[in-house]
C-alpha positions, 0 to 999 in steps of 0.5 A: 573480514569477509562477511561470506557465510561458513558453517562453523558456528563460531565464524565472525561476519565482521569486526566493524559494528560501524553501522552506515546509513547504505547499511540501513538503505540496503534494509529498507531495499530488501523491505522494498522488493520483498515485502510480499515475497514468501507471503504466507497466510500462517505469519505473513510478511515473516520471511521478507521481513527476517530477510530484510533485517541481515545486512544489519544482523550480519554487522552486529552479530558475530557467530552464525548461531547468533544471526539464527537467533536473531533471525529467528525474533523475526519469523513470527506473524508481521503483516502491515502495509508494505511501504509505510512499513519500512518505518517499522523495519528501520526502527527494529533494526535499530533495536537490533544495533541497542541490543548488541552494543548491551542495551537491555531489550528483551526478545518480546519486545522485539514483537510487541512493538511490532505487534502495536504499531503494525496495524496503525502503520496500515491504516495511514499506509491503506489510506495513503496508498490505497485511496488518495495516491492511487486516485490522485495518479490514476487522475492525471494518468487516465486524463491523458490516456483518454486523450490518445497520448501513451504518456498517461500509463508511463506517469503512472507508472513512473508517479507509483514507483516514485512514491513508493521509492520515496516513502520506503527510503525515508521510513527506514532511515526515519525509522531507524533513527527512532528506534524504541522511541516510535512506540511512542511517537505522537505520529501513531497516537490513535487520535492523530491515526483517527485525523489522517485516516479521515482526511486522506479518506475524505481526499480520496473519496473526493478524487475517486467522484471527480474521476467517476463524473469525467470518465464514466459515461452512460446514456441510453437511445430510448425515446418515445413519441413521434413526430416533433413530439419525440421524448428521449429517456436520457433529457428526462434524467438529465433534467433530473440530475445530470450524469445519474446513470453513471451516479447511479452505477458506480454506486451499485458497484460500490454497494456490491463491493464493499457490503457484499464483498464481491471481487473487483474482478467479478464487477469488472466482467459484470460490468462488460457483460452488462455493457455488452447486451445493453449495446445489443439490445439498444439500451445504452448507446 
């Protein structure tokens, strides 16, 4: 029967319950391509994560008034980072298929578990996504951008898009496959999100230094003295430490972002203008 919408509320959408795994893929595309469509700051990633759930919903519903209730379970607050939450998603959808085949799962549970494990999914996720392989990409790609070669952003791009393709693909079905059972899944047990956080964190922290020391470059002309006795400023900081005028920045931009919240944008345009007169003015070369 055609799964088409009418506007009866007693129109079936399909008689076969049989759910595929391209039914649970198409969910956790919709996840992939919406997870921040409709973003509002009252509920968040509501609509996109409602949205997401239909290719289940219209297999195991059978009237439009019952796929508006069930839509309706899924418009409170959801907010989780985006790739990992295809995890959260797939287990739900799940949970959707238990209910209509007379498994007794009440509509709060639907949001208590995502109320639990959407802020540990963001955790593993931030740091998986924000820090390490972020940092890890942005290492080769600037490595050969830096060197003239256009390949460098293609490998970023094309290295994101992959690991956001993979991670959504395999949290859904994972996902899915767990239901109910990945609230209490080892994998998002505070100590084991407290180690993974750590170390991708530490991981991170570590590329994030490599990247600074090889590609922020600071040094200033200034010397003093004449003759063969011509001191430069810059010998006498690298005899301190070398490359502490680049240390010393980035930390300064770390300060003013993370203890007093200001934009990467604003840091950004301080930074040109700081680059700018200290060009015009002979203070950096």
């Amino acid at each position: 029967m055609s799964e088409e919408v009418r506007n009866s509320d007693t129109t079936e959408y399909q008689e076969n319950q049989t759910i595929t795994k391209r039914d649970v893929y198409k969910v956790g595309l919709r996840w992939m391509f919406s997870n921040t469509s409709a973003f509002n700051w009252e509920r968040m990633q509501n609509v996109a994560f409602a949205w997401s759930m239909v290719p289940i919903l219209k297999k195991v519903t059978h009237t439009k008034k019952e796929l508006g209730e069930a839509l309706k379970r899924h418009m409170v607050f959801f907010n989780t980072q985006p790739s990992l939450g295809s995890l959260l998603v797939g287990a739900v959808a799940a949970m959707e298929v238990q209910k209509a085949h007379g498994e007794d799962i009440p509509d709060d549970l639907f949001n208590a578990i995502k109320t639990g494990l959407m802020g540990p999914i963001a955790a593993i996720g931030d740091s998986l996504f924000g820090s390490t392989g972020n940092a890890l990409l942005l290492s080769f790609g600037m490595g050969l951008a830096l060197t003239g070669n256009v390949l460098g952003p293609i490998i970023f791009a094309l290295g994101w898009m992959a690991l956001t393709i993979v991670i959504n693909m395999w949290g859904v079905q994972f996902g899915f496959k767990e239901g109910t059972n990945v609230i209490s899944s080892s994998l998002f047990s505070p100590e084991t999100v407290d180690k993974a956080t750590s170390i991708l964190s530490i991981l991170g922290l570590t590329v994030v230094g490599g990247l600074s020391a090889s590609f922020v470059k600071i040094a200033t002309p200034i010397q003093w003295g004449t003759g063969k006795s011509i001191t430069t400023l810059q010998s006498v900081l690298n005899n301190l430490m070398p490359g502490i005028l680049p240390f010393a920045y980035v930390l300064l931009l770390w300060y003013l972002h993370d203890k007093k919240k200001i934009s990467i944008l604003k840091l950004l345009l301080l930074t040109i203008i700081i680059a700018a007169i200290g060009s015009l003015i002979h203070l950096f070369e």
